[in-house]
C-alpha positions as CSV (number, residue, x, y, z in Angstrom):
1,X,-24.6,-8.1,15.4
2,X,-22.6,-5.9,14.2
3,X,-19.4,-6.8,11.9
4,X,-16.1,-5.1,13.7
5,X,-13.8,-6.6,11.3
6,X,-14.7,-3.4,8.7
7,X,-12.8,-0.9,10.7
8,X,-9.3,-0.3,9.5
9,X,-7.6,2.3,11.2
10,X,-6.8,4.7,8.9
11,X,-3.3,5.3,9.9
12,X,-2.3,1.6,8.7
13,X,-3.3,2.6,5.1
14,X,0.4,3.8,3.5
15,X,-0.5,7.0,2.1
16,X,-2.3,8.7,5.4
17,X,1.0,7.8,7.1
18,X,3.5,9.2,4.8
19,X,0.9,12.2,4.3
20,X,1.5,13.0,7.8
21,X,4.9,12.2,8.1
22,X,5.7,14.8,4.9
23,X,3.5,17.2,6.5
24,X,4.9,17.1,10.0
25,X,8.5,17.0,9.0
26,X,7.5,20.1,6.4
27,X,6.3,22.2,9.6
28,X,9.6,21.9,11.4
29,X,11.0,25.4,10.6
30,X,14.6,24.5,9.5
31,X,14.0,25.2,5.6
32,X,16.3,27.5,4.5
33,X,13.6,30.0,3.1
34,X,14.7,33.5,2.9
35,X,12.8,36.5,1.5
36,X,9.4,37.8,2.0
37,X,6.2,37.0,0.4
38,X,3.8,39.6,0.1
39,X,5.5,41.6,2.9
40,X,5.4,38.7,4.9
41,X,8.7,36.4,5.8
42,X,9.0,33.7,3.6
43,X,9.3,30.7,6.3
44,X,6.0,32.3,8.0
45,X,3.8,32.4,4.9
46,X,5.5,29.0,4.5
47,X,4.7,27.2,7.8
48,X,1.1,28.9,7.9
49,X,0.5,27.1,4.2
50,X,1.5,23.7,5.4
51,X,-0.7,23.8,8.4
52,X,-3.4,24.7,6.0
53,X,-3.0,21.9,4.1
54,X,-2.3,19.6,7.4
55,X,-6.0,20.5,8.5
56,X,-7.3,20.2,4.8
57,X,-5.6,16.8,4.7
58,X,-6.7,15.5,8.0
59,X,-10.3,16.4,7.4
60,X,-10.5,14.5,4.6
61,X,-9.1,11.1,5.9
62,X,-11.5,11.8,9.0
63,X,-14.5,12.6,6.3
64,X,-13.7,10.0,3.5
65,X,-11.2,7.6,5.1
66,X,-11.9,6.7,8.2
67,X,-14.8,4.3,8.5
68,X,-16.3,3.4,12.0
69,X,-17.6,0.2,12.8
70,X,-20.1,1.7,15.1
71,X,-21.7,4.0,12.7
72,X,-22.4,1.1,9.9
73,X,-26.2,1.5,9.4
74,X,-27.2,4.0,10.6
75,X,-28.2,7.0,8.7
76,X,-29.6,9.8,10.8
77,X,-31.1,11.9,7.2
């Protein structure tokens, strides 16, 4: 029998919510950046870094956070 009391869902730990909360609220485009970067507007190179790091940040709770309950004992190698 399998033990569902394991799973914790990773957006009740603190830090994967505020992560994602910082990273959200960064995306919205209402920083007043001005200038280019490498040619490029600064608020595009801008909002393409921080959805970089968004993916980057979600693949690693999904990788090494999130644990599921059904998956506990089995190892496929």
């Amino acid at each position: 029998m399998k033990n569902k009391n394991n799973f914790v869902d990773p957006i009740r730990i603190p830090w994967v919510g505020i992560g994602i909360i910082i990273l959200l609220v960064a995306m919205i485009p209402i920083w007043p950046i001005t200038g280019n970067w490498f040619g490029v507007p600064a608020w595009a190179v801008f909002a393409l870094l921080i959805n970089v790091l968004t993916s980057l940040f979600i693949a690693f709770v999904i990788l090494r956070v999130w644990r599921d309950p059904d998956d506990e004992g089995k190892h496929d190698d």
